[in-house]
C-alpha positions as CSV (number, residue, x, y, z in Angstrom):
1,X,5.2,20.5,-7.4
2,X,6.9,23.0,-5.2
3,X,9.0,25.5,-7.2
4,X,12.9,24.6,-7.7
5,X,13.9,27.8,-6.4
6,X,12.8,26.7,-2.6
7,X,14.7,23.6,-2.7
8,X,17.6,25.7,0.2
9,X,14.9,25.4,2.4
10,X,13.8,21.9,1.6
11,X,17.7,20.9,1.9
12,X,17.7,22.8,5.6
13,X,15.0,20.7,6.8
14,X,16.6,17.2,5.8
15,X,19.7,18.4,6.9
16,X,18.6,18.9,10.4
17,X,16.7,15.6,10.2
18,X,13.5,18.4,11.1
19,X,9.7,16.8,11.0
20,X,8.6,20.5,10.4
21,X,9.3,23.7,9.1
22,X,7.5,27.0,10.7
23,X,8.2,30.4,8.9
24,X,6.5,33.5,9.5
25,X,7.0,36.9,7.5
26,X,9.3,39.0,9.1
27,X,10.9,36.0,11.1
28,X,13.3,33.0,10.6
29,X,12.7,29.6,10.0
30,X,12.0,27.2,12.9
31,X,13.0,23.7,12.5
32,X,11.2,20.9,14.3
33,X,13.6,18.5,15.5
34,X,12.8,15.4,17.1
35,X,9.7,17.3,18.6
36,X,11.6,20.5,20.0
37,X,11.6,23.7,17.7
38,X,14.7,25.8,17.3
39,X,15.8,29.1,15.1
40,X,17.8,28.0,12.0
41,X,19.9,30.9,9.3
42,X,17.4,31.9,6.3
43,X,19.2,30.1,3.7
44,X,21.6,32.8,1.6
45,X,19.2,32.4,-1.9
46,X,16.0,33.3,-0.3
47,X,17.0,35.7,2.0
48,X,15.8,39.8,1.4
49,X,12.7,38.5,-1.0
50,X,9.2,38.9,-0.5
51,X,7.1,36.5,1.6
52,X,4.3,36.7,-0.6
53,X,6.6,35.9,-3.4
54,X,8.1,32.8,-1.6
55,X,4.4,31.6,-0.8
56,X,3.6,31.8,-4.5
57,X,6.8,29.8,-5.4
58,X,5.5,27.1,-2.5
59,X,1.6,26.7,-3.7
60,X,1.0,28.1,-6.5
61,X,-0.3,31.9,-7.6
62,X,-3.4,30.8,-8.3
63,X,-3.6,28.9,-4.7
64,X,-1.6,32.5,-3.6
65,X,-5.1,34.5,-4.8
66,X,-7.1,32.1,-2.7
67,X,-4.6,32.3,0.5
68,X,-5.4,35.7,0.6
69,X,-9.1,35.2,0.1
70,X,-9.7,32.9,2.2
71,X,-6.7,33.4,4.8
72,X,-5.9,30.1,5.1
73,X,-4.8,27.3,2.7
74,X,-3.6,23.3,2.7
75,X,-2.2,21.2,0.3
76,X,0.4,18.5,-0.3
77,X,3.0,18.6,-2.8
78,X,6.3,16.6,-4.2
79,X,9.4,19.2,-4.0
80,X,12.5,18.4,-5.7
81,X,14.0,15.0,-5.2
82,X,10.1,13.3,-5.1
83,X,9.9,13.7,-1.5
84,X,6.2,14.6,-0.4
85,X,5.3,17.1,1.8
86,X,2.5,18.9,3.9
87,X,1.7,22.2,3.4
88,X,-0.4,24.5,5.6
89,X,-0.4,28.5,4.7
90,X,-2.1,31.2,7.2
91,X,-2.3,34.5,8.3
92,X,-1.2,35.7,12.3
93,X,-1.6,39.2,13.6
94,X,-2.3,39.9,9.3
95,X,1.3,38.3,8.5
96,X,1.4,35.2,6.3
97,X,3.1,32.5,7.9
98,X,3.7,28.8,6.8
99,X,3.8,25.2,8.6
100,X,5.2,22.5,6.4
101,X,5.4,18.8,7.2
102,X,8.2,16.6,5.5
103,X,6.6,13.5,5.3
104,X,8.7,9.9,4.5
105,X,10.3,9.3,1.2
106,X,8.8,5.8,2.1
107,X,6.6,3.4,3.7
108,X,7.6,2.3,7.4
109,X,7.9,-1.3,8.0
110,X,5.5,-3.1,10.6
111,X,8.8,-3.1,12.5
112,X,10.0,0.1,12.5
113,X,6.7,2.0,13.3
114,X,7.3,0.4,17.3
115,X,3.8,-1.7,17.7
116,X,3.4,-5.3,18.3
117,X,3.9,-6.7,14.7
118,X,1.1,-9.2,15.6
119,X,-1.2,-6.3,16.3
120,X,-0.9,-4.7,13.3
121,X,-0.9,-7.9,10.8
122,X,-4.3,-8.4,12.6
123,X,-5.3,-5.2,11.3
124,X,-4.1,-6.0,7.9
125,X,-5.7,-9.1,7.9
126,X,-9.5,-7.9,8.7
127,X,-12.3,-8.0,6.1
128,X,-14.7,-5.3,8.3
129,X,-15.6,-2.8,10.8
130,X,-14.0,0.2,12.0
131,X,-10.6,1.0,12.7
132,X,-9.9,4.6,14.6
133,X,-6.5,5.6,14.9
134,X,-6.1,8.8,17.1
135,X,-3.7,11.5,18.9
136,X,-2.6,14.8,18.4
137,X,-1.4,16.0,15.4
138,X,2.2,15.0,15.0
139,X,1.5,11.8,16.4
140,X,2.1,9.4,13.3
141,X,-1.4,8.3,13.3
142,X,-1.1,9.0,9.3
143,X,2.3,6.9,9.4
144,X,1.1,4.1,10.8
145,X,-2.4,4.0,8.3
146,X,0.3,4.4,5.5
147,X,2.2,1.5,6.4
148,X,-1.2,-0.7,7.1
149,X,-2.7,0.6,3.5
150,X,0.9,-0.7,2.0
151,X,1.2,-4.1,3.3
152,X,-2.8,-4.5,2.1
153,X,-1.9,-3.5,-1.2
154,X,1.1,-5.9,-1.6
155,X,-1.0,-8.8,-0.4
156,X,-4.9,-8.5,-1.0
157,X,-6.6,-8.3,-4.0
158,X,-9.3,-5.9,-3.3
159,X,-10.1,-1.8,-3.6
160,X,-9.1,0.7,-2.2
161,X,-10.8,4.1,-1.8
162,X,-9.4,6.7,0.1
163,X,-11.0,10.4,0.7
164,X,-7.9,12.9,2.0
165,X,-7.3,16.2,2.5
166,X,-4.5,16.3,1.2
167,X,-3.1,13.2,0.1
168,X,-0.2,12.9,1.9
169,X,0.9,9.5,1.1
170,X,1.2,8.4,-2.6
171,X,-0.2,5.0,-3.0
172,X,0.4,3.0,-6.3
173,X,-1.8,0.1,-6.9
174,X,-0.1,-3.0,-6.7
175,X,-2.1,-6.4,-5.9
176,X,-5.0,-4.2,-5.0
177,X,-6.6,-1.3,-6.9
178,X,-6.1,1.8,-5.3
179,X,-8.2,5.2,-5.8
180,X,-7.1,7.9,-3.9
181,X,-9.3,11.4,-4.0
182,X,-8.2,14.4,-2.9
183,X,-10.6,17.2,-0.9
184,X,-10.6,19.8,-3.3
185,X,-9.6,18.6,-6.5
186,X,-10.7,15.0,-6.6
187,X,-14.1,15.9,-5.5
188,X,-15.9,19.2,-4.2
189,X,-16.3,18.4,-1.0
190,X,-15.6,15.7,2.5
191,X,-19.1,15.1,2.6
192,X,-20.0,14.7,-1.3
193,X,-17.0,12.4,-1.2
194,X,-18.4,10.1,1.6
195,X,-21.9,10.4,-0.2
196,X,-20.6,8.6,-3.7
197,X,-18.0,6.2,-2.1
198,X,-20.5,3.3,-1.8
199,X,-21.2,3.6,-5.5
200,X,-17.5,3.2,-6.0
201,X,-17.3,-0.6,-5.3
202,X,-14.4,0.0,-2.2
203,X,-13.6,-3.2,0.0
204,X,-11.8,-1.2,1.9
205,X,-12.0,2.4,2.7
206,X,-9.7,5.4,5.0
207,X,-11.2,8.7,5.9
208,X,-8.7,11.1,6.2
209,X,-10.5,12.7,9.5
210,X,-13.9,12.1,11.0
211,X,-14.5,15.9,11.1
212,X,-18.2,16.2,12.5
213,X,-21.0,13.7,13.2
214,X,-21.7,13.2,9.5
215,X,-18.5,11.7,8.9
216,X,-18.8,9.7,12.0
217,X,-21.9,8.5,10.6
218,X,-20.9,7.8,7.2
219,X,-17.9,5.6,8.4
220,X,-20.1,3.6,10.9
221,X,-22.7,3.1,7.7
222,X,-19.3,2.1,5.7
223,X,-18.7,-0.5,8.5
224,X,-22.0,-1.6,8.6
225,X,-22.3,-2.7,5.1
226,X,-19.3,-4.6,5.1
227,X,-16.5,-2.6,4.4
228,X,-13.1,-2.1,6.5
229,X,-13.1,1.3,7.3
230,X,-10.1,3.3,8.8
231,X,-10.4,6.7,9.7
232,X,-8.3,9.0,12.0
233,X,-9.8,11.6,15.2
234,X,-7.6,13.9,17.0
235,X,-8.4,12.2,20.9
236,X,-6.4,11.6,23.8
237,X,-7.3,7.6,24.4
238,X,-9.3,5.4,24.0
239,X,-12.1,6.2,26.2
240,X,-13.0,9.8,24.5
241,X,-12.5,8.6,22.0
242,X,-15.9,6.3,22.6
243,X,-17.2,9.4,24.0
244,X,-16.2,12.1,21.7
245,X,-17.8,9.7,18.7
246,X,-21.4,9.1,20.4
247,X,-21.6,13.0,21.6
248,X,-21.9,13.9,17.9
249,X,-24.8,12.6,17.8
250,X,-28.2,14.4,18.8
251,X,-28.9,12.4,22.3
252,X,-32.0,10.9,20.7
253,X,-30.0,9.0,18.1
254,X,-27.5,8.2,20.4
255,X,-28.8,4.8,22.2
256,X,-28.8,3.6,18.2
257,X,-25.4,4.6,17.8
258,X,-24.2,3.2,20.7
259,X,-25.4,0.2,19.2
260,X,-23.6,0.9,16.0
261,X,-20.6,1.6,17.6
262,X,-20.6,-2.1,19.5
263,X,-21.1,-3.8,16.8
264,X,-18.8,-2.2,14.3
265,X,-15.5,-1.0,16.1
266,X,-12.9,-3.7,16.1
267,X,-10.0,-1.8,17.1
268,X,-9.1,2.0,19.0
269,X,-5.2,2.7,18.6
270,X,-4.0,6.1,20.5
271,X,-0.2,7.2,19.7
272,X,2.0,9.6,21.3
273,X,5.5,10.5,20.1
274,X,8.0,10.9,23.4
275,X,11.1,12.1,23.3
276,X,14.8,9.9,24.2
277,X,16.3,11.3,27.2
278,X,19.1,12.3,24.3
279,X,16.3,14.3,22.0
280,X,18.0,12.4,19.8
281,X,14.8,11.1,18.4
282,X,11.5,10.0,19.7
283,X,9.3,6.7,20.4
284,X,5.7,5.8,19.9
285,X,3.7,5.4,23.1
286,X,0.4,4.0,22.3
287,X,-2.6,2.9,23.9
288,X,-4.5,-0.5,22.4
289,X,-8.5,-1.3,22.5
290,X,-9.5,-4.0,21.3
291,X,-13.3,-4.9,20.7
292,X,-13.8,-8.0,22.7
293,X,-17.5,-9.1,24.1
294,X,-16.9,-7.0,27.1
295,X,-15.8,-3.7,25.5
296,X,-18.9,-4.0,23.4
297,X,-21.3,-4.7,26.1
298,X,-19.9,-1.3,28.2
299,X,-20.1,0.8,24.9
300,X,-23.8,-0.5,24.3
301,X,-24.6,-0.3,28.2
302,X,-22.9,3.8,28.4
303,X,-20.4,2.7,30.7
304,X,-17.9,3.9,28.6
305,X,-16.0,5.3,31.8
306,X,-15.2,2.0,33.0
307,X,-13.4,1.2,29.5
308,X,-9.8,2.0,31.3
309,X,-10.2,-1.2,33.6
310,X,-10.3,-3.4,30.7
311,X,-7.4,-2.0,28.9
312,X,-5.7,-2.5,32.6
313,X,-6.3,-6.0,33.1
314,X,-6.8,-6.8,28.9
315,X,-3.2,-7.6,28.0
316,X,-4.3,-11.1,27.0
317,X,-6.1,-9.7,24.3
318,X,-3.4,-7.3,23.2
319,X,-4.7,-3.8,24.7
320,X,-2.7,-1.9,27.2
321,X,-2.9,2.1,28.6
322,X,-0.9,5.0,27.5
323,X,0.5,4.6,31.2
324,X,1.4,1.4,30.9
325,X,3.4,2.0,27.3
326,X,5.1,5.0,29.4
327,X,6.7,2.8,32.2
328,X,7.8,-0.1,29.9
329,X,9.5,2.7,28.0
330,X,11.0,4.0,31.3
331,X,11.8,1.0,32.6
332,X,14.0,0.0,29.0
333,X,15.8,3.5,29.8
334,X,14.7,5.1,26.6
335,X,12.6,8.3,28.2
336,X,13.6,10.1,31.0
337,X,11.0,9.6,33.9
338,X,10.2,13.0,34.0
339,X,9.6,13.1,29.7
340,X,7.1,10.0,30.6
341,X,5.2,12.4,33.6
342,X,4.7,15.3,30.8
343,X,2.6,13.0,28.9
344,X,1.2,11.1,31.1
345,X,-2.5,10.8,31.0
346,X,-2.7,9.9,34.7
347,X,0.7,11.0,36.5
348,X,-0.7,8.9,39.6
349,X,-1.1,5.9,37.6
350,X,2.4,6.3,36.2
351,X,4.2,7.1,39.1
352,X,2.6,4.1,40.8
353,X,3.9,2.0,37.6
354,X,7.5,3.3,38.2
């Protein structure tokens, strides 16, 4: 747990309603609010002391020796009041500077997380494959697998094994069994993780982050023998995402995996977080693949690039574009038009839509 003493700073954030905290020696505090960063006041208890000191009060001074080892550092941790949060400790132009994420003090309902309710109770509901949820960091693609991991725990009876770095969410077993492990001090290692979780009898199982092609390989082989896998990739849509998973592999293994890949993937979800015209909050834009009998035949065939027509034309089936999301949230007056252009994979596209 984060130390007492750093509990101004904690009270700052929720104050402002802030996702994030930045905080770099020698600077103030810069709370991200509703996805826009802005200066706030040191708070009066912490002000004049030593960074280093502060970072030893936030992880630890035994984490503080390996900070300066290894000039970087993550974690998660509970801080005063049993909120969680996520903690990453670096060094810039050889000053120690921290980003901390304050995560929710609870689950999100299907409702509130802004997907089609049907969609994501059809996720709940499957027994196998491989589900990739993707977008930049900051996007709520570990929001949403929270809220999908918590409505399977209240109503299957199965395991299940997750392998996280950190754990960010803190999940209590309830009609399932539920083993989280934690990168570092669960298990040595991502890979040695993914290596023993077959022997550890999981029905269902989330990878944190499919790093490098031996992840993406392990959670294909987790797929293939039955198990629903989830796992998270920091991709743009739907289409690279196809792509970026079949370039990890060496291009003589990459006909099999195309095959792999058909067979497997049961469901591509890309989100984006867009501001109101107010900043007084944000909305999820996302962008739906679903694996139908066409999707698989172009990811078998390589003609991944022609993906983006299905999703066009595959409403029926529940998918939609990133573009699409944007104008229906233009069109309800939520974002500005000009907030839609700036994340817009295709401003053409859009401005077409509006």
């Amino acid at each position: 747990m984060a130390d007492a003493s750093l509990e101004p700073l904690f009270a700052l954030m929720a104050e402002a309603g802030a996702s994030d905290l930045h905080w770099c020696e020698g600077d103030v505090p810069r709370l991200r609010v509703h996805g826009f960063l802005r200066p706030a006041e040191t708070p009066e208890p912490l002000r004049g002391q030593p960074f280093a000191e502060l970072t030893a009060r936030l992880i630890g001074r035994g984490n503080l020796d390996r900070l300066m080892q290894e000039r970087e550092f993550d974690a998660a941790a509970t801080i005063p009041g049993g909120k969680r949060i996520r903690i990453n400790c670096f060094f810039k132009r050889d000053r120690l500077a921290w980003a901390i994420r304050l995560l929710p003090d609870r689950f999100l309902t299907f409702e509130e997380l802004g997907l089609p309710i049907a969609f994501l109770r059809g996720i709940a509901e499957m027994r196998q494959g491989l589900v990739l949820v993707t977008g930049a960091t900051g996007s709520g693609k570990t929001t949403t697998l929270a809220a999908i991991l918590h409505q399977i725990n209240r109503h299957r009876h199965e395991h299940i094994l997750t392998i996280e770095d950190p754990i960010e969410y803190i999940h209590e077993s309830a009609a399932c069994l539920v083993s989280q492990r934690e990168v570092g001090h669960d298990t040595h290692g991502f890979h040695h993780a993914l290596r023993a979780a077959l022997r550890e009898d999981p029905d269902i199982v989330l990878l944190g982050e499919m790093r490098d092609r031996e992840s993406m390989d392990a959670a294909l082989t987790l797929a293939e023998t039955g198990h629903l896998t989830f796992a998270t990739l920091h991709t743009s849509g739907a289409v690279e995402t196809v792509t970026r998973v079949i370039s990890a592999f060496e291009p003589a293994e990459q006909p099999q995996t195309r095959e792999r890949l058909a067979a497997n993937l049961r469901v591509v979800l890309t989100q984006r977080l867009v501001p109101w015209a107010n900043r007084a909050g944000r909305s999820l834009c996302a962008e739906i693949m679903v694996s139908t009998p066409a999707v698989r035949a172009l990811i078998r065939d390589g003609k991944e690039r022609q993906l983006l027509s299905l999703l066009e034309t595959g409403s029926a089936q529940g998918m939609t574009t990133m573009t699409a999301s944007l104008a229906q949230l233009v069109h309800r007056r939520v974002i500005p038009p000009e907030e839609a252009l700036r994340h817009a994979p295709d401003r053409e596209a859009l401005l077409r839509a509006l």
